[in-house]
C-alpha positions as CSV (number, residue, x, y, z in Angstrom):
1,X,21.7,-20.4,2.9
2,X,18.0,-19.5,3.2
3,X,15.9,-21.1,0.5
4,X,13.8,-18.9,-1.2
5,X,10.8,-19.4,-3.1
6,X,8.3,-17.3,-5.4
7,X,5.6,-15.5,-3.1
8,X,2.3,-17.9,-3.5
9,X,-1.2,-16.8,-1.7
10,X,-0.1,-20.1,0.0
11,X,1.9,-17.9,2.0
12,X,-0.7,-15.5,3.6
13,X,-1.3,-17.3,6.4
14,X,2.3,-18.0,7.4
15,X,3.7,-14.7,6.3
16,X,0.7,-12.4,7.6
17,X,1.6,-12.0,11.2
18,X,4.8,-11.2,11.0
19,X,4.3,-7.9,8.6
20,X,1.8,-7.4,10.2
21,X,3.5,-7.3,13.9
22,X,4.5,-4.0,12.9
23,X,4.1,-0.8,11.1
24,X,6.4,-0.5,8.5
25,X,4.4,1.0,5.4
26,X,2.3,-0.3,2.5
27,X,5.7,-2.5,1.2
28,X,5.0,-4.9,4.4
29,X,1.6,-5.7,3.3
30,X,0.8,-9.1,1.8
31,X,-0.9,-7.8,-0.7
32,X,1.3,-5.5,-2.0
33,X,3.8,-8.5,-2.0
34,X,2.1,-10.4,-3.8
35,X,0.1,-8.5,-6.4
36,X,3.0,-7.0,-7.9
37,X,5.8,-10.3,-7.4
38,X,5.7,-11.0,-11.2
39,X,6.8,-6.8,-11.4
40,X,9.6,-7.5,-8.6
41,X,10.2,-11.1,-8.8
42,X,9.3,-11.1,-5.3
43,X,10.1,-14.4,-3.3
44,X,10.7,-15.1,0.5
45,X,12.5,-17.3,2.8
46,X,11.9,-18.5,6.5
47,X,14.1,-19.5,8.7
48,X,11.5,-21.0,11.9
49,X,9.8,-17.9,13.4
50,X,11.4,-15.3,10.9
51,X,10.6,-14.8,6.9
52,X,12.9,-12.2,4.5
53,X,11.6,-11.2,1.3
54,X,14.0,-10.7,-1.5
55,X,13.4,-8.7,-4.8
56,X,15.0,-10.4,-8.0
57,X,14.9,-7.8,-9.8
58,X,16.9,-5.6,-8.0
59,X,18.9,-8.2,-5.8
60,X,17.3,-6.1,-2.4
61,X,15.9,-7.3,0.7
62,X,12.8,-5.9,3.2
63,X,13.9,-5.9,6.4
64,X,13.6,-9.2,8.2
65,X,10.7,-10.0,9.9
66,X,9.7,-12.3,12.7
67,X,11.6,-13.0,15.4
68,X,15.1,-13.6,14.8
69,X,18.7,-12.6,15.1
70,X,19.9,-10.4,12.6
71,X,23.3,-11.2,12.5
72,X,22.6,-14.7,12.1
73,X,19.4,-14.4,9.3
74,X,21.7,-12.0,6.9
75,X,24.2,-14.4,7.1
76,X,22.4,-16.9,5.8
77,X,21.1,-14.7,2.9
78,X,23.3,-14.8,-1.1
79,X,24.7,-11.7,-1.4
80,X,25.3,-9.9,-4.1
81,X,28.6,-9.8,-6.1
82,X,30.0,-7.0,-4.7
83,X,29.7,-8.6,-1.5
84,X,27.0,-6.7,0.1
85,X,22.8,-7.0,1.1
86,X,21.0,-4.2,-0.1
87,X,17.8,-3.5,2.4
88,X,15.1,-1.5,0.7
89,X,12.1,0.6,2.4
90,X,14.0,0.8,5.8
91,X,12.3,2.8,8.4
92,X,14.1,4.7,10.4
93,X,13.8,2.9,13.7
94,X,15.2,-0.9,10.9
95,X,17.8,1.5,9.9
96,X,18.9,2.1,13.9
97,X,18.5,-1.7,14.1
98,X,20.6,-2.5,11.3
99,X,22.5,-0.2,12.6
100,X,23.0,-1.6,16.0
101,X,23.4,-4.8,14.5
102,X,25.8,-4.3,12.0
103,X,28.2,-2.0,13.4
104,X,31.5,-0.9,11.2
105,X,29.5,-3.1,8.4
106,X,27.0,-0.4,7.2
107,X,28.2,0.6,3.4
108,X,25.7,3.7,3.0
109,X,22.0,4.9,4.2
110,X,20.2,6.6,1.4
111,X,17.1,8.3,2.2
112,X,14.2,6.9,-0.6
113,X,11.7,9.6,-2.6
114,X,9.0,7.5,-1.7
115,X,7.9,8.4,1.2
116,X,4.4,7.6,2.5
117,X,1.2,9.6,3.6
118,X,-0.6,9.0,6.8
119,X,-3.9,10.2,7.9
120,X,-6.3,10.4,10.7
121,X,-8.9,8.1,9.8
122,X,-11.4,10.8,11.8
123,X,-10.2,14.1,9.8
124,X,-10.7,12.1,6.9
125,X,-13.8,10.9,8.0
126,X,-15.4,14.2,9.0
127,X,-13.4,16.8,7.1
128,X,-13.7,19.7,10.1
129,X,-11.9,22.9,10.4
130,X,-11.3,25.4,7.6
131,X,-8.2,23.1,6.5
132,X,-10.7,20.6,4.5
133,X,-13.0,23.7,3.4
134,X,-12.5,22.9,-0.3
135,X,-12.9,19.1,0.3
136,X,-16.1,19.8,2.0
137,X,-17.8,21.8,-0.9
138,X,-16.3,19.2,-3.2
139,X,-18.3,16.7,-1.6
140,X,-21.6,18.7,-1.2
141,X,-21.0,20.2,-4.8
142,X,-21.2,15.9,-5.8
143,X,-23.9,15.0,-3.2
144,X,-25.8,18.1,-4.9
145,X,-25.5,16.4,-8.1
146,X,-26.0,13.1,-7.3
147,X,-29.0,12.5,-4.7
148,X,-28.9,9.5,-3.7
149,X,-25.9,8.2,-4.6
150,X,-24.8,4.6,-2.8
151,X,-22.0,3.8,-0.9
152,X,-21.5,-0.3,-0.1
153,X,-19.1,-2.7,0.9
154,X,-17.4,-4.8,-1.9
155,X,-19.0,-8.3,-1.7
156,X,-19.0,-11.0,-3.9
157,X,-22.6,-9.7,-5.2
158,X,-20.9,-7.0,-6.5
159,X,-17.4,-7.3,-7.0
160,X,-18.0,-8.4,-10.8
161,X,-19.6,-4.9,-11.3
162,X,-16.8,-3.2,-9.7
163,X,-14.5,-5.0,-12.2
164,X,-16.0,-4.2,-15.6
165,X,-15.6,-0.3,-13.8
166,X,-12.1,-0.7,-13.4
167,X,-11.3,-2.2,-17.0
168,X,-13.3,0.7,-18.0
169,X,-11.6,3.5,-16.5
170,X,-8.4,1.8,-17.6
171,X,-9.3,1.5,-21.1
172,X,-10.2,5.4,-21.2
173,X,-6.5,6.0,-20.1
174,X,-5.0,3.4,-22.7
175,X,-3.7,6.3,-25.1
176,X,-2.8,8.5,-22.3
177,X,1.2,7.8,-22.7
178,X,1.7,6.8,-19.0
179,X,2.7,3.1,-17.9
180,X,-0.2,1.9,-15.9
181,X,0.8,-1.9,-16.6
182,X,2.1,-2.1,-12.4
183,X,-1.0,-0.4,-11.4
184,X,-3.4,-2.9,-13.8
185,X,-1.6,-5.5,-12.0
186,X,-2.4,-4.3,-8.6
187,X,-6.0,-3.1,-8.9
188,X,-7.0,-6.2,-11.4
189,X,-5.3,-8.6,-9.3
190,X,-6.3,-7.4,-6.2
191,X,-10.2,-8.2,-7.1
192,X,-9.4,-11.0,-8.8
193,X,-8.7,-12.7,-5.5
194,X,-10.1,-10.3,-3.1
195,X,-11.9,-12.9,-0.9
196,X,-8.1,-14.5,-0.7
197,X,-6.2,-11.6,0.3
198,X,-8.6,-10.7,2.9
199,X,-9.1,-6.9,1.3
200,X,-11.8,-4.4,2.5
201,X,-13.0,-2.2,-0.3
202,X,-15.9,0.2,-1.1
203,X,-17.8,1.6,-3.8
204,X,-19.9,4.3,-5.2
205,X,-22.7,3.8,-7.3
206,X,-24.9,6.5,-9.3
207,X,-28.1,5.6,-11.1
208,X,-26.7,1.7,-10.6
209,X,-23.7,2.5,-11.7
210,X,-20.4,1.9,-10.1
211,X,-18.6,5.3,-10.6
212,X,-15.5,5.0,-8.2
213,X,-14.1,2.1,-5.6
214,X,-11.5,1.5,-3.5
215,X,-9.5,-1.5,-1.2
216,X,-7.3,-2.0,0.9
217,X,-5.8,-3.8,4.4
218,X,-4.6,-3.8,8.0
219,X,-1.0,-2.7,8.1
220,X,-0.7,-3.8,11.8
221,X,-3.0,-2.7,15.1
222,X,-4.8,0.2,14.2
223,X,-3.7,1.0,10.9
224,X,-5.1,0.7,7.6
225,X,-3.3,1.3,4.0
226,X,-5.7,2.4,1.2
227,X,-3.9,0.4,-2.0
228,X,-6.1,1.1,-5.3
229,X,-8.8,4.1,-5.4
230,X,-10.4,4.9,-8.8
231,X,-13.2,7.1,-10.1
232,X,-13.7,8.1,-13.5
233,X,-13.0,11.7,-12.6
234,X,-15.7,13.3,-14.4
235,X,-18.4,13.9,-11.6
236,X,-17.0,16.3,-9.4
237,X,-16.3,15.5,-5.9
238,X,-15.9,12.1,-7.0
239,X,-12.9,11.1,-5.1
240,X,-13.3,13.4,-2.4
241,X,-16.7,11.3,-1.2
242,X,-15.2,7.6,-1.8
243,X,-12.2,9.0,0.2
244,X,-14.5,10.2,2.9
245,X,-17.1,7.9,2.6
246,X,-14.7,5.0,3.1
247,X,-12.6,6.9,5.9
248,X,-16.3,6.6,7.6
249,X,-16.1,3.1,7.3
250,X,-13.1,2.6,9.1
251,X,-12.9,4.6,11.5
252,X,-14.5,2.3,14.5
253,X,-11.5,-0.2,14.0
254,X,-8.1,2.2,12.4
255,X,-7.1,5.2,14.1
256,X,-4.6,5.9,10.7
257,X,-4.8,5.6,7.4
258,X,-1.7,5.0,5.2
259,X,-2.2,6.2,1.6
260,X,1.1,5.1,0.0
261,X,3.3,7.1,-2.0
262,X,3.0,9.8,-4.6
263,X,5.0,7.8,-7.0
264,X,6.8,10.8,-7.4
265,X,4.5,12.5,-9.6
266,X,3.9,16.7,-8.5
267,X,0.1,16.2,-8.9
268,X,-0.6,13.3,-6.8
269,X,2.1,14.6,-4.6
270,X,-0.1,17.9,-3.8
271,X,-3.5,15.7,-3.9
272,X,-1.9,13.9,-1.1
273,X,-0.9,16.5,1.4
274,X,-4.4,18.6,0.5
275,X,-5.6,16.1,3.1
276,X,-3.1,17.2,5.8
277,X,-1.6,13.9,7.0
278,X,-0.5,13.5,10.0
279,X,3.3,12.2,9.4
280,X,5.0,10.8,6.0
281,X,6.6,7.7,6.8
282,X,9.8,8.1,5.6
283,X,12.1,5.1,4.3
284,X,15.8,4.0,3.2
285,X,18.2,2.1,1.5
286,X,20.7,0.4,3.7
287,X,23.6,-1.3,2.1
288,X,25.8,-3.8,4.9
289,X,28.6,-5.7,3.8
290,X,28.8,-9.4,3.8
C-alpha cells in the first residue's frame, strides 16, 4: 500500500511538476492543495515518478499524477469499505482513461456542479466588442472616480498592507450569515506564505489605500488560475479594473485564464459568464471497484 502523508509546503517542489504537466483545473494546483488540507484532510502518496492525493474527509482520490500505470498505482491505494476508489474532479479526457484502464470495473460517472470558467487572458485584458460594453463603462465610470488610482505587483513591500485589507473586508462580512471560514483559509493562508507557494498577485490602491487584490498560479503551459480576488465593493468598477488590470499583467506569458467555480451560488454564477469564457472545464466523479 501507498503511504500517505499530510500535504506539507515540503512537498512543492516534488509535487509541482507533475500537476502541473497538465491542465486539469484549479483542484491540481498546489496551492489549492495545500491551503485548504486542514478543510479536506488532504494528504498524498508517491510511488517513484507518480504522486496521488487523497481526501480524508471524503475517502476520494484526484486522479493520479506522474507517470505511472494505473492499474498498478490504484492497486496499491486502501479502498474504501464498500470496496471501491472514489476519483473526484475527473476531466473528461481522466474519465476516458480510467475508463480505458478499468474496463468492466467502473461503478458510476457522475457529472460534478462545479464546473470551471476559462477565459482569454486578451478579452479580459482589453475588453473589445459590444460583449464587454458594460464592463468597459464599469471601468471608465471607476477610472473617472479615481484618477490616478495604482495598480502593482504584490511584493514583500507591500504584502502586509494587502493583509490588514483582507482582514478588513472579511470583518465587514462577519455578520453576513454566509460560511466564509474555507475562503479565510485560502485568501489568509495564501499571503501568509506567498513567497513559498510561488503566487503572483496584484493590487489596487486609492489615495494609498489598498482597495481590492488578487493571486494566483500557473495551472500548466500557458494557463493561469485566478484563486482569491477581493474588493470592498463599494467603488464602482472595482472588480471590473483589478480583473482587467491583472488580465494585463498576464497576458505576455498565459494565453487562458481559469477563474474556478461559482461555488454554486446564481450570482457569482452570472458574474462569471458576464465575461464570456471561452469553455467551462467540466469535471466528474468516477467510482471503480477494487
Amino acid at each position: 500500500m501507498l503511504q500517505f502523508h499530510r500535504v506539507g509546503i515540503e512537498d512543492r517542489d516534488r509535487l509541482l511538476p507533475m500537476l502541473t504537466e497538465k491542465d486539469r483545473g484549479c483542484e491540481y494546483t498546489f496551492s489549492n492543495i495545500y491551503l485548504y488540507r486542514d478543510i479536506y484532510d488532504a494528504s498524498v502518496a508517491y510511488r517513484e515518478d507518480a504522486a496521488v492525493v487523497s481526501f480524508g474527509h471524503t475517502g476520494s482520490y484526484l486522479m493520479p499524477v506522474g507517470c505511472c500505470d494505473l492499474e498498478e498505482i490504484v492497486s496499491e491505494l486502501p479502498a474504501r469499505e464498500d470496496g471501491t476508489y472514489s476519483f473526484v474532479c475527473i476531466t473528461e479526457e481522466d474519465t476516458n482513461r480510467l475508463r480505458d484502464a478499468f474496463p468492466g470495473r467502473i461503478v458510476s460517472v457522475t457529472a460534478q456542479d462545479d464546473s470551471e470558467y476559462v477565459y482569454s487572458a486578451e478579452d479580459l485584458a482589453e475588453l473589445k466588442g459590444k460583449k464587454y460594453h458594460a464592463k468597459r463603462n464599469f471601468c471608465s465610470r471607476f477610472e473617472r472616480l479615481n484618477p490616478g488610482y495604482e495598480f502593482e505587483t504584490i511584493t514583500e513591500d507591500n504584502i502586509a498592507e494587502v493583509s490588514a485589507m483582507n482582514e478588513e473586508w472579511y470583518s465587514v462580512r462577519r455578520d453576513s450569515g454566509l460560511d466564509l471560514s474555507a475562503d479565510y483559509a485560502c485568501s489568509s493562508g495564501a499571503l501568509r506564505e506567498f513567497r513559498e507557494l510561488g503566487l503572483i498577485g496584484a493590487l489596487i490602491r486609492v489615495s494609498g489605500k489598498v482597495v481590492a487584490w488578487c493571486c494566483g498560479e500557473m495551472i500548466s503551459e500557458g494557463v493561469f488560475c485566478t484563486h482569491v480576488e477581493k474588493a470592498f465593493g463599494d467603488m464602482e468598477g472595482d472588480y471590473a479594473v483589478i480583473n482587467r488590470d491583472f488580465a494585463r499583467m498576464l497576458r505576455d506569458r498565459f494565453e487562458l485564464i481559469n477563474r474556478e467555480d461559482d461555488a454554486g451560488d446564481e450570482g457569482l454564477m452570472r458574474a462569471k459568464l458576464s465575461y464570456h469564457p471561452v469553455y467551462t472545464l467540466k469535471k466528474n466523479t468516477v467510482v471503480i471497484l477494487s
